[in-house]
N, C-alpha and C positions, 0 to 999 in steps of 0.2 A: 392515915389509918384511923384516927378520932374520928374523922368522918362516918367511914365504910362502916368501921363497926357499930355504931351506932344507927346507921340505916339499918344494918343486917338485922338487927333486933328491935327496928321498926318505932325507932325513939323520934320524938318531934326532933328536928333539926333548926325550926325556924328558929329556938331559943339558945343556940349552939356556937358559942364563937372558937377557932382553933384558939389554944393556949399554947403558945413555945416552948418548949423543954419539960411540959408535961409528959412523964412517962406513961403509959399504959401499955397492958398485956405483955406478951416476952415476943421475943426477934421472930419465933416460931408462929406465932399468933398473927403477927403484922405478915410475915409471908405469906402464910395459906390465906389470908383477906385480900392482900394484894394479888396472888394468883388468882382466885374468885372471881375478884369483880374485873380483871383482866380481859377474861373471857379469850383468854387461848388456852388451847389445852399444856405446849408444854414451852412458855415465854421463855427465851431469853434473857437477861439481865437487862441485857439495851432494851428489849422490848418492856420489860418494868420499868425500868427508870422512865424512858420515853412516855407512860403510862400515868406515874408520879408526877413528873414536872407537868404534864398539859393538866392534871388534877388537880393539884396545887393552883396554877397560875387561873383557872377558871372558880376555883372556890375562893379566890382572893380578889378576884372581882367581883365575887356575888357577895361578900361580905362589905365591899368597900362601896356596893352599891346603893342608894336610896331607896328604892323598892323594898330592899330586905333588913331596913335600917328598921329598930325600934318603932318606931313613931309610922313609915309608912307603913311597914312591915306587917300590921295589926290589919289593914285593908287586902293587905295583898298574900294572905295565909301562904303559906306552900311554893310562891312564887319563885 
C-alpha cells in the first residue's frame, strides 16, 4: 500500500524504501488502492492476496537490488 499510494499521487519512488509497521491511511484506504491497481472489477480475496504477495515479493527485489541501490540508482533514474 506505501507503494501504490504513492505512485497514485505520482511521488518519486526511486527515494522510497518500505518501512515495516509503518501505518498509513485506514483499512478502507488500503482496500480501494488495492482494488485500483488490481485491475478486476470485482477481485476476490484470493485474487488480492495473490495480487499482494506477487507485489511485495517483486518490490523486494527491486529494493534489494543494485540498479536501485543509492549509489547505482542516481545512473539509473526510474529503473
Amino acid at each position: 500500500y506505501q507503494y501504490l499510494s504513492r505512485y497514485k499521487r505520482k511521488e518519486n519512488l526511486d527515494c522510497f524504501t518500505f518501512v515495516s509497521g509503518r501505518v498509513e491511511g485506514t483499512e478502507k484506504d488500503c482496500l480501494a488502492c488495492l482494488m485500483e491497481f488490481c485491475e478486476r472489477s470485482n477481485p476476490s480475496w484470493t485474487e488480492l492476496s495473490n495480487f499482494t504477495h506477487f507485489l511485495n515479493f517483486q518490490l523486494r527485489k527491486c529494493e534489494n537490488s543494485v540498479f536501485c541501490s543509492p549509489v547505482a540508482g542516481s545512473e539509473f533514474g526510474g529503473f
